[in-house]
N, CA, C and O atoms as a DFTB+ gen file, in Angstrom:
500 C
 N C O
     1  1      98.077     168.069      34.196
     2  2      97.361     167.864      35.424
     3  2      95.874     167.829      35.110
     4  3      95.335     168.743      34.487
     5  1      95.158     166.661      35.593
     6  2      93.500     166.771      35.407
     7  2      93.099     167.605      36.092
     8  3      93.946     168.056      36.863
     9  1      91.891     168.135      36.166
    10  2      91.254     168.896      37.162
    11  2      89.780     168.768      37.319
    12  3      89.044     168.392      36.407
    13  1      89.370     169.104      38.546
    14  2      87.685     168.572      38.505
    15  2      87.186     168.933      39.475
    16  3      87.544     168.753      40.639
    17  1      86.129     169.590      38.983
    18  2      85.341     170.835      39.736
    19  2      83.905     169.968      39.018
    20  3      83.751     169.146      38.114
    21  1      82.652     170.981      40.399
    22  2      81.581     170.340      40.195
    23  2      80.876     171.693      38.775
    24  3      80.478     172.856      38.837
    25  1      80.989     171.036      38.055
    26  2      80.430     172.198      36.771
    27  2      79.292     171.409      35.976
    28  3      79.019     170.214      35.869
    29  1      78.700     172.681      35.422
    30  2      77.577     172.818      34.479
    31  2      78.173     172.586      33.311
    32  3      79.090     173.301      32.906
    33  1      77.703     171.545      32.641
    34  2      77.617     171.331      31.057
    35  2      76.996     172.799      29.867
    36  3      76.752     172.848      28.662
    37  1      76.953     173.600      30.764
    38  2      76.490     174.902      29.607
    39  2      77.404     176.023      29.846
    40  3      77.258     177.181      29.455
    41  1      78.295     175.570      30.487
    42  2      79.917     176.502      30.173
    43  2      80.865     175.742      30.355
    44  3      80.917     174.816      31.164
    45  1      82.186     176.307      29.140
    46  2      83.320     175.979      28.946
    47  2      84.257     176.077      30.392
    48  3      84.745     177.109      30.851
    49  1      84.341     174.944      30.863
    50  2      85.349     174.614      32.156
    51  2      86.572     174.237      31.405
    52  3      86.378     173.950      30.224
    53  1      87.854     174.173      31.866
    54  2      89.015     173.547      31.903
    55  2      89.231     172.120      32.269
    56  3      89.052     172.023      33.483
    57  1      89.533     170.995      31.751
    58  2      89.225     169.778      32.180
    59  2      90.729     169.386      32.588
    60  3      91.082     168.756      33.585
    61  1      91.498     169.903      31.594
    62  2      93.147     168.993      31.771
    63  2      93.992     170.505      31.376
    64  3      93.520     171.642      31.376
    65  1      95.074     170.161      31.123
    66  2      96.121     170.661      31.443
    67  2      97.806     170.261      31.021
    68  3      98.093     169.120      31.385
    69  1      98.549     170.749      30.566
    70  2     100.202     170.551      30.412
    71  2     100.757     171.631      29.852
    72  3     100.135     172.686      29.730
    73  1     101.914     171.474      29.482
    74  2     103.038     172.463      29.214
    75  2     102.439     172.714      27.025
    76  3     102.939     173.554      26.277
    77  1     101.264     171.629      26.604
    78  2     101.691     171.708      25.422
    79  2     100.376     171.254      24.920
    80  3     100.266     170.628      23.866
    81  1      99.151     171.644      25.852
    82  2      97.891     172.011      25.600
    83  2      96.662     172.324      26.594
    84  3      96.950     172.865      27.661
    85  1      95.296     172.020      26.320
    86  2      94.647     172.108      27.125
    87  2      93.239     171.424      26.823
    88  3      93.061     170.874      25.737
    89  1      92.314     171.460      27.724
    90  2      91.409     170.214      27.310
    91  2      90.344     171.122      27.414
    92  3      90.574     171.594      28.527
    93  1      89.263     171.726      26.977
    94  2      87.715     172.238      27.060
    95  2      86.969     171.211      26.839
    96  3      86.707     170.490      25.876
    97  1      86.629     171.303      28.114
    98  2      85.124     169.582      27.677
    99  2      86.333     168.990      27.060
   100  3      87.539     169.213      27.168
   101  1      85.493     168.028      26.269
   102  2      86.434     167.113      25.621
   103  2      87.564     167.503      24.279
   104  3      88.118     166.675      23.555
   105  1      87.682     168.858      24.220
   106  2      88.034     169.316      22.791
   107  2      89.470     169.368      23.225
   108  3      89.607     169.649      24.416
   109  1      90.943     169.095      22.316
   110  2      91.797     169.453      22.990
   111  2      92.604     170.727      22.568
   112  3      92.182     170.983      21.440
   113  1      93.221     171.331      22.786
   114  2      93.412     172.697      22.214
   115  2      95.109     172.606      22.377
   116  3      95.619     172.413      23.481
   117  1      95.902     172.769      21.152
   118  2      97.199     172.487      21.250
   119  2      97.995     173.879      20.990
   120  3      99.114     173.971      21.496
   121  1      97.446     175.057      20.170
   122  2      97.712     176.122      20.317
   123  2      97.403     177.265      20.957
   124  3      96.839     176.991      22.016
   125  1      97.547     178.695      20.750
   126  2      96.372     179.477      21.433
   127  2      95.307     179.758      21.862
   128  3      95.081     180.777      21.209
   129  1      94.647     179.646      22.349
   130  2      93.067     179.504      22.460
   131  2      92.861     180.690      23.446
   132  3      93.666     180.996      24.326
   133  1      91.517     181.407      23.152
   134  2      90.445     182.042      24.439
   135  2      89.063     180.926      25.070
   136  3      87.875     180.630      24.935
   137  1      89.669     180.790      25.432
   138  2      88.076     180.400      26.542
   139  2      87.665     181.240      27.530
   140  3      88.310     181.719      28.463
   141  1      85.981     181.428      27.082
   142  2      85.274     182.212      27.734
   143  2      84.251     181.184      27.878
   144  3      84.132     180.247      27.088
   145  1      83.273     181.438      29.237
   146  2      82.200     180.550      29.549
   147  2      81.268     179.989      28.430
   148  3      80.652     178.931      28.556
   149  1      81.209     180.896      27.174
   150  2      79.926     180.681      26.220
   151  2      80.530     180.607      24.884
   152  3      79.889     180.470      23.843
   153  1      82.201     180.738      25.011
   154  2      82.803     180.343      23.401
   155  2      84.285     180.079      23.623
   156  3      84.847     180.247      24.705
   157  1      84.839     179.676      22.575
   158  2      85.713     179.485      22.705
   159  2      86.610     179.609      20.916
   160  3      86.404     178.899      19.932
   161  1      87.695     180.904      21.089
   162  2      88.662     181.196      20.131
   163  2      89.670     180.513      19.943
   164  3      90.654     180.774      20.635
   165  1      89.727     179.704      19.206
   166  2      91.050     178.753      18.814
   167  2      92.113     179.397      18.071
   168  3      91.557     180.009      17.159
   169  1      93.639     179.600      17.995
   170  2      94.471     180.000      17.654
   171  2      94.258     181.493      16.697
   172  3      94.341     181.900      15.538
   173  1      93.814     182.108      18.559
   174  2      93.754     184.020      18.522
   175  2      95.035     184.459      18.664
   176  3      95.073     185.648      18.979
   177  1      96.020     183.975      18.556
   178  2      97.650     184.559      18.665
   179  2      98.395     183.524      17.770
   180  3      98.241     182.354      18.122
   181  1      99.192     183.749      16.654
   182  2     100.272     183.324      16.308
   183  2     101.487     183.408      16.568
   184  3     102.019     184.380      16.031
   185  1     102.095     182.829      17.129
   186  2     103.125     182.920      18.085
   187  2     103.419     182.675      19.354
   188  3     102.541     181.920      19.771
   189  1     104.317     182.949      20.334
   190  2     104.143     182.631      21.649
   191  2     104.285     184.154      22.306
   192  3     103.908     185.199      21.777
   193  1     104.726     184.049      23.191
   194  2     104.566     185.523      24.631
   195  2     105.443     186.575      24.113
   196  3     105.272     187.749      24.441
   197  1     106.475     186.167      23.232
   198  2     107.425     187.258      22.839
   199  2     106.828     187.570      21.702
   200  3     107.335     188.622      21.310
   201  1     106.152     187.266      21.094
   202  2     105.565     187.854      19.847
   203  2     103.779     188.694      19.991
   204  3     102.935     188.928      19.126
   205  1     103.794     188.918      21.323
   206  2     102.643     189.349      21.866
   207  2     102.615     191.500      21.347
   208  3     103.321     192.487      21.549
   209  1     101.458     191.192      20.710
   210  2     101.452     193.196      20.310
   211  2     100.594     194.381      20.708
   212  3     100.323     194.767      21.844
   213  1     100.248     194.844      19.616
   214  2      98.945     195.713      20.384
   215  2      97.917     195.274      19.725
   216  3      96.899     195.222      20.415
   217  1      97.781     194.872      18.428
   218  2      97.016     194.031      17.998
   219  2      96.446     192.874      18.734
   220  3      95.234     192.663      18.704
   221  1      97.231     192.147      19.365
   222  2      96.605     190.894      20.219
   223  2      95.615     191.335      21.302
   224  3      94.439     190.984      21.408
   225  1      96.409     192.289      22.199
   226  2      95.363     192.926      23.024
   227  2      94.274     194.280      22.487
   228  3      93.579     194.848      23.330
   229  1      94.251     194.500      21.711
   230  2      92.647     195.139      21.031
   231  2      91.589     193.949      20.882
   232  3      90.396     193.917      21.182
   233  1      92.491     192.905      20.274
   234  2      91.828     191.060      19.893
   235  2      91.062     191.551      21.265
   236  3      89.990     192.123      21.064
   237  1      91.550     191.372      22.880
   238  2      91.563     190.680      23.528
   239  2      90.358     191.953      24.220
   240  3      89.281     191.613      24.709
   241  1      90.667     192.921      24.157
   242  2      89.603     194.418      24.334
   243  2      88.165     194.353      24.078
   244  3      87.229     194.844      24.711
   245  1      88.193     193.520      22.830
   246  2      86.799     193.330      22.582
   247  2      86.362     192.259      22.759
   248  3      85.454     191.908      22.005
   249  1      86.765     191.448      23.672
   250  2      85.884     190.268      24.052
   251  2      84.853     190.208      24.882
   252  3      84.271     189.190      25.256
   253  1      84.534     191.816      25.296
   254  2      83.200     191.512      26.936
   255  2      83.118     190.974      27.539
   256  3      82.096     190.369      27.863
   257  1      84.847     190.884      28.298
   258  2      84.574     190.044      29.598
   259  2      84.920     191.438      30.732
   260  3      85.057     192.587      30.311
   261  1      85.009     191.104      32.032
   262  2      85.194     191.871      33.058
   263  2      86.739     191.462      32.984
   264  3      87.482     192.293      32.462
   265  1      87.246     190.382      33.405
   266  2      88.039     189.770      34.000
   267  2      89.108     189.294      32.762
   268  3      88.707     188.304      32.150
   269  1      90.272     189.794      32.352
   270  2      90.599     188.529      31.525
   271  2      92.252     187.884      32.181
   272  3      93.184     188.636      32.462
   273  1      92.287     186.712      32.286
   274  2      93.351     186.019      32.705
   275  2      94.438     185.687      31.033
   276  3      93.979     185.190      30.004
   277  1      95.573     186.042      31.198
   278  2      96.218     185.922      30.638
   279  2      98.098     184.391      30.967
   280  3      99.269     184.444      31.344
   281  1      97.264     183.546      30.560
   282  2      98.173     182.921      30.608
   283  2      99.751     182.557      29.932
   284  3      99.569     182.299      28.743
   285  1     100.888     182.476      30.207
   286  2     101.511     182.756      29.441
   287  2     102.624     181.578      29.374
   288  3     103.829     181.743      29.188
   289  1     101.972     180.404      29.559
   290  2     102.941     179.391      29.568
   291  2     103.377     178.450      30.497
   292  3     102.473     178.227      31.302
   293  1     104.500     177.729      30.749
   294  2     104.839     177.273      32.034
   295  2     105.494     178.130      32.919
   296  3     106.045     177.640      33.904
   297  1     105.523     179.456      32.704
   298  2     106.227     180.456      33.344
   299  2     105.038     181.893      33.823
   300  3     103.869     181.988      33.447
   301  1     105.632     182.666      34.541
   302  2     104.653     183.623      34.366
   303  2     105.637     185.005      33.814
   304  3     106.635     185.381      34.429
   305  1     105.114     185.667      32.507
   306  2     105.773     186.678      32.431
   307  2     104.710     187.731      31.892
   308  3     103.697     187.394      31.278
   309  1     104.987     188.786      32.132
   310  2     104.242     190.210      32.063
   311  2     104.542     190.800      30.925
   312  3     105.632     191.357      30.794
   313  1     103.806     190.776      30.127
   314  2     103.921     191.754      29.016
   315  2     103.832     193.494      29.427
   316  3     103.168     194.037      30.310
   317  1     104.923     194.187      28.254
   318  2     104.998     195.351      28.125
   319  2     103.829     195.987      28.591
   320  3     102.745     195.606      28.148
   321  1     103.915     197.415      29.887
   322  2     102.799     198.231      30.166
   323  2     101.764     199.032      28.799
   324  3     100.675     199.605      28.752
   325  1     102.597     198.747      28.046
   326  2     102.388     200.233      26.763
   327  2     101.603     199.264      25.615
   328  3     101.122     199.833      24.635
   329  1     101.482     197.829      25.744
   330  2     100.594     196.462      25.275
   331  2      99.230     196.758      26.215
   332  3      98.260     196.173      25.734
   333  1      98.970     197.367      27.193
   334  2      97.909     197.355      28.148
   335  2      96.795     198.270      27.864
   336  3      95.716     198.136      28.441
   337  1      97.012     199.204      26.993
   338  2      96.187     200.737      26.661
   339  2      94.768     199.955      26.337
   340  3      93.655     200.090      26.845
   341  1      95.116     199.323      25.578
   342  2      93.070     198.948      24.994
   343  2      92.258     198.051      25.924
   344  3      91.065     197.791      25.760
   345  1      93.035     197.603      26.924
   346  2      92.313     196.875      28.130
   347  2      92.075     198.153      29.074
   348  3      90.905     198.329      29.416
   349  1      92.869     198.907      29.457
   350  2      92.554     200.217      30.426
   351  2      91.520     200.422      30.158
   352  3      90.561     200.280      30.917
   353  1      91.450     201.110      28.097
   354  2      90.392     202.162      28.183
   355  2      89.001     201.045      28.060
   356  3      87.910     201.517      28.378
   357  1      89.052     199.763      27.658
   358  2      87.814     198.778      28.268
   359  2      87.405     198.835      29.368
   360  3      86.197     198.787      29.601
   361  1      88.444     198.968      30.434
   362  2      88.287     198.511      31.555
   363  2      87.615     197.477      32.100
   364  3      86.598     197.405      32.788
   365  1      88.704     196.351      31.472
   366  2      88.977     194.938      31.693
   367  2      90.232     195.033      32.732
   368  3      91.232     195.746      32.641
   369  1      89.822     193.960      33.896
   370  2      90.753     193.897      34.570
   371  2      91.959     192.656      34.146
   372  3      91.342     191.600      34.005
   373  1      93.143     192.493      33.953
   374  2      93.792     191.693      33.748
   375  2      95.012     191.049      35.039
   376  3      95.804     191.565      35.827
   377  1      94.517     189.434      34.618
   378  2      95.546     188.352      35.531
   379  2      96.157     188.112      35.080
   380  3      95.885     187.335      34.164
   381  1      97.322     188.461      35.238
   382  2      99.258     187.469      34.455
   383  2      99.298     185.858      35.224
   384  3      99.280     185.792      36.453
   385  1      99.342     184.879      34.559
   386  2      99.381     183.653      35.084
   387  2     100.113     182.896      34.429
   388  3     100.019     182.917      33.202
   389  1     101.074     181.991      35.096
   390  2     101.248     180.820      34.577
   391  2     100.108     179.863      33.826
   392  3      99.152     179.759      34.595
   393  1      99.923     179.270      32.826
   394  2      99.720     178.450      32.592
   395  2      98.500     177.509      33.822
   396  3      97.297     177.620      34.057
   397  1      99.242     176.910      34.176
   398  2      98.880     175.690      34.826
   399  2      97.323     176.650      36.475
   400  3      96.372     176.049      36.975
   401  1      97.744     178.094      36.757
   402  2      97.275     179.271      37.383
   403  2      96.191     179.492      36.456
   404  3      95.077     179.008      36.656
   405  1      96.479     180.234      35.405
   406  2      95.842     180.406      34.952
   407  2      94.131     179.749      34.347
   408  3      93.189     180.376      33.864
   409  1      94.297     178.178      34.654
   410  2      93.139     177.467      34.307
   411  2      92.518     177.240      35.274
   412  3      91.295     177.360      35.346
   413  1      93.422     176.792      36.379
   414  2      92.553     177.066      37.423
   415  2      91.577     178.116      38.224
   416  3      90.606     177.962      38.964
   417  1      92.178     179.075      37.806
   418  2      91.744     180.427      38.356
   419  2      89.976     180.701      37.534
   420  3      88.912     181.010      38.070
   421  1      90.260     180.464      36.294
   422  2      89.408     180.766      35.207
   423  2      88.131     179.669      35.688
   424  3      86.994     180.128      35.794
   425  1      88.385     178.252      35.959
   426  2      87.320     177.310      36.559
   427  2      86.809     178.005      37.227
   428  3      85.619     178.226      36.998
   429  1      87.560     178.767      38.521
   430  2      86.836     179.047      39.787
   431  2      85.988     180.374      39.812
   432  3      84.944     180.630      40.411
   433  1      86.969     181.331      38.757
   434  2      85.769     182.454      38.130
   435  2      84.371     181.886      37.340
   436  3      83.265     182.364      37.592
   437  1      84.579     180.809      36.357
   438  2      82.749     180.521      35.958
   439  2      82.270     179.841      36.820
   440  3      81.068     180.060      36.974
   441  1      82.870     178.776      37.744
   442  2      82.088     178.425      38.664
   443  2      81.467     179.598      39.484
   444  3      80.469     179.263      40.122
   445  1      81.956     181.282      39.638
   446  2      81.259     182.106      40.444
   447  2      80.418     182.795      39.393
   448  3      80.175     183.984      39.599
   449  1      79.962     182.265      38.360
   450  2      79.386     183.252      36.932
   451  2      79.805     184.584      36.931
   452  3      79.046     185.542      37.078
   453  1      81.252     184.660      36.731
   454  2      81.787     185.825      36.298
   455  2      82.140     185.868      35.089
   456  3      82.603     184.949      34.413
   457  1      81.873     187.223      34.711
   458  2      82.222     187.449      32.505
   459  2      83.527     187.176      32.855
   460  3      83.935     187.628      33.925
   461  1      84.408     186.389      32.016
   462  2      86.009     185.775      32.102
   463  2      86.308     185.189      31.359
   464  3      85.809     184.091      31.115
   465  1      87.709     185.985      30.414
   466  2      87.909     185.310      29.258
   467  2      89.562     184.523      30.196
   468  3      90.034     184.755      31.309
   469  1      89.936     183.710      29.235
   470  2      91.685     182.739      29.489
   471  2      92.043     182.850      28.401
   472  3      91.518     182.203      27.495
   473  1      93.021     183.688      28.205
   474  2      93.603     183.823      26.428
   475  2      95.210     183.399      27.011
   476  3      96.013     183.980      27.741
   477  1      95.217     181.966      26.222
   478  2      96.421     180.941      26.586
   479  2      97.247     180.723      25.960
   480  3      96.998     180.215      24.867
   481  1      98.555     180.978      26.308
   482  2      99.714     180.542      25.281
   483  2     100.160     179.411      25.736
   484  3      99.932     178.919      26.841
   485  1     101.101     178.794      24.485
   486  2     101.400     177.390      25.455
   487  2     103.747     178.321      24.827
   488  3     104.442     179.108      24.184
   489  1     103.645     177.469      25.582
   490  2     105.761     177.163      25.700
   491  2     106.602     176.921      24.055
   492  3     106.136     175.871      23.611
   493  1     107.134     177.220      23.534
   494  2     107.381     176.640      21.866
   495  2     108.047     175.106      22.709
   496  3     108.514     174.814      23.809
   497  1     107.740     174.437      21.423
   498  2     108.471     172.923      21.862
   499  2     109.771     173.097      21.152
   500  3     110.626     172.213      21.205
């Protein structure tokens, strides 16, 4: 799905969308990625949602955002409570999202200049 919002060229928006990537500006991103307004982490998870640890979220602890949206595919599923400890004691708030939710949501947070990371899984093919 395209998407198109009125945005600033000096943060990372979401442009496109599918089951088996994603578009930043023009870059296309076919594996994991974080996008945050001022960077962007390309394949910060090896693996997909079931291979998610505590390691990934410490990754995800120290990114200095307020907000982080967690996308998890064409589905929405919730990772283990006891995966959550290093976001608590950050106190980062976290969004479980589909995929396709998840990018949108993340547009409409930098369009409000909120700190907000999107750490995205895509579906195994």
């Amino acid at each position: 799905m395209k998407l198109h919002l009125d945005k600033s060229d000096q943060y990372n928006t979401i442009a496109r969308y599918d089951a088996t990537h994603v578009m930043v500006g023009t870059t296309r991103h076919e594996s994991s990625v974080i996008v945050m307004p001022d960077r962007i982490e390309p394949d910060w998870h090896q693996g997909g949602f079931a291979t998610l640890d505590e390691t990934a979220f410490e990754h995800l602890a120290g990114l200095g955002c307020e907000i982080l949206i967690l996308g998890t595919g064409m589905k929405q599923r919730f990772p283990h409570p006891k995966l959550l400890k290093s976001l608590m004691a950050a106190r980062i708030g976290l969004e479980v999202m589909d995929l396709g939710s998840a990018c949108r949501t993340y547009n409409i947070l930098v369009a409000e200049h909120r700190t907000v990371a999107a750490a995205l899984l895509f579906d195994p093919v």
